[in-house]
N, C-alpha and C positions, 0 to 999 in steps of 0.2 A: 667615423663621423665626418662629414665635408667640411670644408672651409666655406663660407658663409658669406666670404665676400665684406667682411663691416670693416671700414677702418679700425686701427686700433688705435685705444686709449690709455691713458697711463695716468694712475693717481697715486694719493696716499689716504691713508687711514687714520686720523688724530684723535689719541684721546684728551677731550676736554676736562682737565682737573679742575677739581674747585678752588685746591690750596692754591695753585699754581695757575690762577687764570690764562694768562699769556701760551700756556704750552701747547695751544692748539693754534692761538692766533698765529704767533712768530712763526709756527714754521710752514702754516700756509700760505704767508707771503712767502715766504723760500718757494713755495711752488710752483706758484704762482706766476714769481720772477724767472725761473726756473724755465718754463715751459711744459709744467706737469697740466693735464685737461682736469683731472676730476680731484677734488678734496672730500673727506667724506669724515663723516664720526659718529659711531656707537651711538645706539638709544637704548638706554637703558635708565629711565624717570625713577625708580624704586631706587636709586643707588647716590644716598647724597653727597658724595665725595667727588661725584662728576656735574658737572655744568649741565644743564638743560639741553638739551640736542639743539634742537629747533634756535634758541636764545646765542647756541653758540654757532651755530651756521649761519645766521642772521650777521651778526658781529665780524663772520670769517668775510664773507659774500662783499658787504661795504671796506673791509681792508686789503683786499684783491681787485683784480678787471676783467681778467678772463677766465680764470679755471671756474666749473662749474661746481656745484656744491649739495651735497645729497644727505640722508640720515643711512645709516648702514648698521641696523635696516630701522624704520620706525616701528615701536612699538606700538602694534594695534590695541592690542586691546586695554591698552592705555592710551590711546591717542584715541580720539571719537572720529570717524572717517571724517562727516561734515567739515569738522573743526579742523584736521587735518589737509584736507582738500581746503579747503579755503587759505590757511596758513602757506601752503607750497606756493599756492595760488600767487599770494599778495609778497613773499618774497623773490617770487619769479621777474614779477613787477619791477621791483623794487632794485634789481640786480638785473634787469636787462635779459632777463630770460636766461639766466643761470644755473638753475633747481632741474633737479633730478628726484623721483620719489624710490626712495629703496624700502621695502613694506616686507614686516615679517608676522606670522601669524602667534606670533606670542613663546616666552620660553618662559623658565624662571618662575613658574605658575604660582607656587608659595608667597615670594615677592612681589609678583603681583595684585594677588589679594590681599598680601598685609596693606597694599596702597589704594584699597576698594577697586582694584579692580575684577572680573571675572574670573574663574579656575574653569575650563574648558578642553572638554574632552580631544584627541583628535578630530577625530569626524568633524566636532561643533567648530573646533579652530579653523579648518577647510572650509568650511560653510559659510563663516564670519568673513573669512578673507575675501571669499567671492561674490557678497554682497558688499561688502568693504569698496570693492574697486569697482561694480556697478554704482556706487554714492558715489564716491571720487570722481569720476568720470562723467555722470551727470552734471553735477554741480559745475566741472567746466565749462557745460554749456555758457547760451549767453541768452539774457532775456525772455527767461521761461521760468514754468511754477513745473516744478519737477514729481515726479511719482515712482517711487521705487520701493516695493514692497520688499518685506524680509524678515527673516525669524531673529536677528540678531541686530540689523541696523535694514533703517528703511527711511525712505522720506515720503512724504504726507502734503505734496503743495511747496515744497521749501520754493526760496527763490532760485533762483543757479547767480555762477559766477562768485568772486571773479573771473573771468576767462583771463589763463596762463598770458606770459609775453608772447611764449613759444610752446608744443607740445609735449607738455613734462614725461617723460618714460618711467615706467610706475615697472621698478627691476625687484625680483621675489624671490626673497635669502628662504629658497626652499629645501628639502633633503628629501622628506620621506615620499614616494611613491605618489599618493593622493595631492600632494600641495605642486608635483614634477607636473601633474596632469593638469593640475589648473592651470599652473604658469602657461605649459602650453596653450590651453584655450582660450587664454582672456590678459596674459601680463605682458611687458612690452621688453624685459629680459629674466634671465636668469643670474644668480647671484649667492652662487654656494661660497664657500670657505675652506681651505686645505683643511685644516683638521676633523672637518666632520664628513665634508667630500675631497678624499686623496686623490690625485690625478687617474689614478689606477681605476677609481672608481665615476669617474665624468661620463661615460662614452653610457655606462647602463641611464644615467639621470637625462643624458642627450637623446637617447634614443626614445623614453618617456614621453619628454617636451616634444619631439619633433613626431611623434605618434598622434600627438595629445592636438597638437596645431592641426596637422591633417582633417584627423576625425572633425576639427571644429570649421573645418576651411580655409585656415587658412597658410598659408607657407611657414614652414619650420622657420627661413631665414626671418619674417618679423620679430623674433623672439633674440635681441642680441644677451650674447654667451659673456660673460662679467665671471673674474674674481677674484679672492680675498687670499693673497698671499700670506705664506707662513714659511717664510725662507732659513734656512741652518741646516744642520743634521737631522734629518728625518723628516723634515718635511718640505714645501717647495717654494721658489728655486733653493737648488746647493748648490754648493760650494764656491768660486772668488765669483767676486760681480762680472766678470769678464765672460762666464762661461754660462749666466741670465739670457742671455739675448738668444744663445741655441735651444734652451729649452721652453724662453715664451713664444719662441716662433713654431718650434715643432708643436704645442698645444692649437696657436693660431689656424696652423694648414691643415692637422689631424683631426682637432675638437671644433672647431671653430668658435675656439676660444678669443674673443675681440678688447675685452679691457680686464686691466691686470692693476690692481689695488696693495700699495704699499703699506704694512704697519709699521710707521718710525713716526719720530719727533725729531730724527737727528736732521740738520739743518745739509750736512755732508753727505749724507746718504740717498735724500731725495733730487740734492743737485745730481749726483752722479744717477740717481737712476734717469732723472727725465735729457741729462748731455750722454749717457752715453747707454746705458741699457736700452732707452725707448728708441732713437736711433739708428742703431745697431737691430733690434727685431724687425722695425718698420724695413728696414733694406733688405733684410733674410726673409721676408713674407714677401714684401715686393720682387725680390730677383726670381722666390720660386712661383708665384701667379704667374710671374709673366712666361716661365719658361712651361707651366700648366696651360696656359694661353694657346701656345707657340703648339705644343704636343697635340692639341687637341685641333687647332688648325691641321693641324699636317694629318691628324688621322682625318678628319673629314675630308682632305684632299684625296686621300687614298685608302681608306678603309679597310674596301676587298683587299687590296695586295698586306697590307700588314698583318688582316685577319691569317690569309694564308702562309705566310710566312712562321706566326708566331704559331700555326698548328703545326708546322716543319719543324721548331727548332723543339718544342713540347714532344716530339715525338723521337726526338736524335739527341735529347741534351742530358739522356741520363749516361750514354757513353761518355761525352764532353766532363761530366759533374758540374756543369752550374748549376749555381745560387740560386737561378731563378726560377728553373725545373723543380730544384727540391721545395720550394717554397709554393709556388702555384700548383702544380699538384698535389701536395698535401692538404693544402687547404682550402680549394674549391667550393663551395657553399656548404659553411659548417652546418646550417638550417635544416637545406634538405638530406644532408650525409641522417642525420640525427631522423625526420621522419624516415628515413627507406631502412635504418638497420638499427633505431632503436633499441631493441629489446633484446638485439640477439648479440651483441658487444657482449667483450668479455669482461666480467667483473658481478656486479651486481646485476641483478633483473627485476624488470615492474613485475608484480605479478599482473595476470590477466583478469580482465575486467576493473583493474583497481584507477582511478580517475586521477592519479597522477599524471600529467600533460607535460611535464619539463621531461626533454628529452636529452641525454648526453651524445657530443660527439662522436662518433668512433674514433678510433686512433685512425695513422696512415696503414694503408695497406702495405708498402713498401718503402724501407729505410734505404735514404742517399748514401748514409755515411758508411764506413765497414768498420767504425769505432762506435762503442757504445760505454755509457755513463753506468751502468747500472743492469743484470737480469734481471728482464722482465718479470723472467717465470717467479720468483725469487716473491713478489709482491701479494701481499695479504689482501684478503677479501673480507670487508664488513659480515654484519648479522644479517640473515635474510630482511626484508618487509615483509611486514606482517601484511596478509592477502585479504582481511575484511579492514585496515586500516584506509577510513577517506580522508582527500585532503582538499580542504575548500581555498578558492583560488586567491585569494588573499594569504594563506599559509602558504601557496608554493611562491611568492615573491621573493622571496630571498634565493632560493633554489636560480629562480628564471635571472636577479639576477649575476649572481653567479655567472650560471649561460654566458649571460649577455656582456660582462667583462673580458670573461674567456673567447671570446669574438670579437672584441675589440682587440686582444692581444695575437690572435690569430692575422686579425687584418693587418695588424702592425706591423707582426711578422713578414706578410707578404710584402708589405710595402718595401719593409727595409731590404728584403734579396732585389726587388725592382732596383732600388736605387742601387743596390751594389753593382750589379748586374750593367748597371747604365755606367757607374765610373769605373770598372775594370774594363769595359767598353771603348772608354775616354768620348763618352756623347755628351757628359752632364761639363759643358765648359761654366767657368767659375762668374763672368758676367761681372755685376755689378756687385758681388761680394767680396770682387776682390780685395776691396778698400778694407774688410773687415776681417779678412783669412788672415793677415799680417802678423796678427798677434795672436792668433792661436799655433799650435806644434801642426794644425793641417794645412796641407797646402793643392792649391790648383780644386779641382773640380771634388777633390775629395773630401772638400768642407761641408759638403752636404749629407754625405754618408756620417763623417763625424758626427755632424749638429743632430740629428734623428738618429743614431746608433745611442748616442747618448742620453737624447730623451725616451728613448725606449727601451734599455736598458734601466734608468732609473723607477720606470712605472712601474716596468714587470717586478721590479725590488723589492717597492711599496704594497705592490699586490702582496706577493708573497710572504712580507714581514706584517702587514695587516694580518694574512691567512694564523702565518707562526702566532701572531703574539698576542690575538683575541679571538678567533673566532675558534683554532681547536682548540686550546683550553675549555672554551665555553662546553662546545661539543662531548668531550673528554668527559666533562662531569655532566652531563646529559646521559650518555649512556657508554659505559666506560669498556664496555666490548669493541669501540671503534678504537682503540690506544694502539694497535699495532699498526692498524691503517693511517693511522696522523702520523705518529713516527715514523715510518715511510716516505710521507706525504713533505715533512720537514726535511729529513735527508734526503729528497732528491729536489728541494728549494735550494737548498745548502750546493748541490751539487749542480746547478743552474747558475746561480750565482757565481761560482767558480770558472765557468764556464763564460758567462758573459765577461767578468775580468780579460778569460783570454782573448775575447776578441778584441776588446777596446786596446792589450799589447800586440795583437797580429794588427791593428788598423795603423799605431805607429809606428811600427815596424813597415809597413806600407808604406807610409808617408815620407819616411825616414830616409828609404831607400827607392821612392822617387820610382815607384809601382814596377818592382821588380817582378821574374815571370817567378821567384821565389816567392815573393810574399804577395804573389798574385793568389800565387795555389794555396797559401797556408790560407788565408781570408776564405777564399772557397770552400776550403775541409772543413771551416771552423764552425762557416754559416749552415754548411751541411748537415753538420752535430749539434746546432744548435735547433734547428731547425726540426729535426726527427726526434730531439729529445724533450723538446718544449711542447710540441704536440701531442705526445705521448704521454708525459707526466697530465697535460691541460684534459686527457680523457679518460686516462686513471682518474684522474681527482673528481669529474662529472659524475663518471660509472658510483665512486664511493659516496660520495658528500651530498648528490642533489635529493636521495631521499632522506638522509638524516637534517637534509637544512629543511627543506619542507614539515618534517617533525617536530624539529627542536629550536628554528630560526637561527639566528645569528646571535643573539646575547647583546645586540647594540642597541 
């Protein structure tokens, strides 16, 4: 997915307790003071141990000056749009134009009715939300008798206003598919959360929204990319605060991911993020625009000769073995690979006539490396499909996307031999990061392969431990004839995983030794095999899994 160009944002997440009033205030002055942009807090009205959303953003808003102040996300269908809208409205006022609206289509459905409010199907929750932010939106008008028809909220003549200080950005803690498409067509960001969208899984939700905008007109980039950190083991950021700043910037350039949302109280943790996490990524996004900048100048200076050049070195570089041969040519337009040899890949087959549309990868035609992980031949083939089985296009969505992460982790793929490619090179000079390489173990121009080897290393993890730890289970007990092909499919997760360790030791060892012509070539072999093995297992796993996802879905 592109980088999207939005500055970035840095907040935190407070929950307002009842017993403990102050635990929301205090530390939003910390952030305040701090130099964090955004504070935000949980809506969640049915839950009396927490303070009122609204009551306590109001209270945060007048004990603060600058950071802005949002609900994350408000409950609709607890909240009446009207009444909502005018509320954001009159604290926008009130704070100098400070309010952000973050709108969720309702969870907790039990909870909510025991509080009178609605129980609402999917579909109706979609429906609600997208008349929801035609009301909202109205009513900011200013000096008009408004008309907004609707099966769930509508206005009938209301009056409008108050008009905001400033234009409140109405951001949509969306997930499933149908709430992805709205956001794109009508919201002003998106605003998932690690644990229900893992990084692993962004680029399918991005590619949604940015479909979803088009088809409505209007540019993907309107829709700024927000979200809800969930930092520790397992999910994101890991590991010491120091090594934050590589992995929200690699989200920034790769997702165009623009604000990054803290959940603490702790007064120490939001200083350190907004002095030196926020800092630290604002510089690693700014040095690589500009050097995206600079690249992109220079190919418009010259174009033709680089075109010709890079079909020179694509055609000579598999004697050499770069990185960047094995990596561009394997993965060429995984899209159209998938229309022109769909069905004839080995492994499973559609049968014919059958209106299954998600097409798998093919593997590479030709492996870089002369080491391999694992015989191919070795690997088990699922149950046929069944040839009068249809599958309506809402069923193949989990299948499609499947696809569509397996393409994000392809593109990754390429990117990262690009970039290795450029610092065994020595073209990628270190710039304005240098102030910040200091204190990691990388040095000179190869802080940039570190910072995106390591954010891409970690996804593909997540992916894979998502795959391991719910989805074949689910599968498994679906239809228990796939057991040989998940075991497979784990053991050579396991043997990926191993595999990326080794590079991140061949990349210090690089570093270490100050890009020696030995640990030039280990790096090379390493990307090699990872490269011919990651593609390989990424079209095994299509060939196996996109009909049985289509069947049986995901279990989430």
């Amino acid at each position: 997915m592109p980088d999207y160009g939005h500055d970035l944002l840095f907040g935190a997440v407070l929950v307002p307790s009842a017993e403990h009033a102050d635990d929301a205030v205090a530390p939003a002055r910390v952030a305040d003071r701090a130099g964090l942009d955004l504070v935000s807090v949980p809506d969640h009205p049915y839950r009396p141990e927490l303070l009122d959303a609204w009551m306590a953003l109001a209270v945060i808003a007048a004990s603060t000056t600058r950071v802005r102040v949002f609900p994350n996300v408000a409950n609709l269908p607890l909240r009446p749009p009207a009444a909502l809208a005018r509320t954001a409205a009159a604290l926008d006022l009130l704070s100098g134009g400070r309010v952000e609206l973050g709108l969720g289509a309702g969870a907790y459905w039990d909870a909510i009715v025991a509080d009178g409010g609605p129980r609402r199907s999917p579909g109706e929750a979609v429906r609600a939300t997208r008349e929801a932010i035609d009301v909202i939106r109205a009513l900011w008008g200013e000096g008009r008798r408004v008309h907004v028809p609707g099966e769930h909220y509508g206005l009938d003549g209301a009056d409008a206003g108050p008009v905001p200080a400033h234009p409140i950005g109405i951001w949509v803690g969306a997930i499933g598919p149908r709430m992805l498409r709205l956001t794109g067509a009508t919201a002003d960001g998106w605003l998932p959360s690690v644990p229900h969208v893992p990084p692993g899984h962004l680029a399918a939700g991005h590619r949604i929204v940015d479909e979803a905008a088009v088809a409505a007109g209007r540019d993907p980039s309107e829709v700024r990319r927000l979200y809800n950190l969930s930092p520790g083991p397992g999910g994101f950021p890991d590991g010491p605060l120091d090594a934050w700043p590589e992995q929200l910037a690699a989200l920034a350039l790769e997702h165009g991911t623009s604000g990054f949302l803290l959940p603490t109280q702790k007064p120490a943790l939001l200083q350190a993020f907004a002095a030196d996490v926020a800092p630290a990524t604002r510089e690693l996004v700014a040095a690589e625009r500009k050097r995206a900048a600079n690249r992109t100048s220079s190919t418009d200076a010259s174009g033709a000769a680089r075109s010709h050049e890079g079909a020179v070195n694509a055609q000579t570089s598999a004697g050499r073995g770069t990185v960047t041969s094995a990596v561009h040519g394997a993965t060429a337009a995984p899209a159209k690979q998938r229309e022109a040899a769909a069905d004839t890949a080995v492994g499973r087959t559609v049968p014919a006539g059958n209106p299954l549309t998600v097409r798998p990868t093919p593997p590479p035609k030709a492996w870089r490396s002369t080491e391999r992980l694992w015989d191919e031949s070795t690997r088990p083939v699922g149950p046929p499909a069944d040839p009068e089985r249809h599958y309506p296009h809402r069923e193949q969505e989990p299948a499609r996307n499947l696809v569509a992460a397996h393409d994000q982790l392809r593109a990754d793929l390429d990117r990262l031999g690009a970039l290795l490619h450029e610092v065994l090179a020595d073209t990628l000079a270190p710039g304005e990061a240098r102030s910040q390489i200091q204190r990691m173990s990388l040095r000179q121009n190869a802080w940039t392969l570190g910072a995106y080897c390591a954010s891409y290393c970690r996804i593909t993890t997540l992916h894979h431990g998502r795959e391991d730890d719910d989805l074949f289970p689910y599968l498994r007990r679906s239809d228990p004839r796939l057991g040989e092909v998940l075991d497979r499919l784990t053991v050579e997760h396991h043997a990926i995983g191993r595999l990326i360790e080794h590079i991140d030791r061949e990349l210090v060892a690089f570093v270490r030794e100050k890009g020696g012509e030995k640990e030039r070539e280990a790096l090379r072999a390493t990307m090699d095999l990872l490269t011919d093995t990651l593609l390989s297992h990424l079209a095994y796993e299509e060939q196996e899994l996109i009909e049985p996802m289509a069947r049986f879905g995901t279990g989430w």
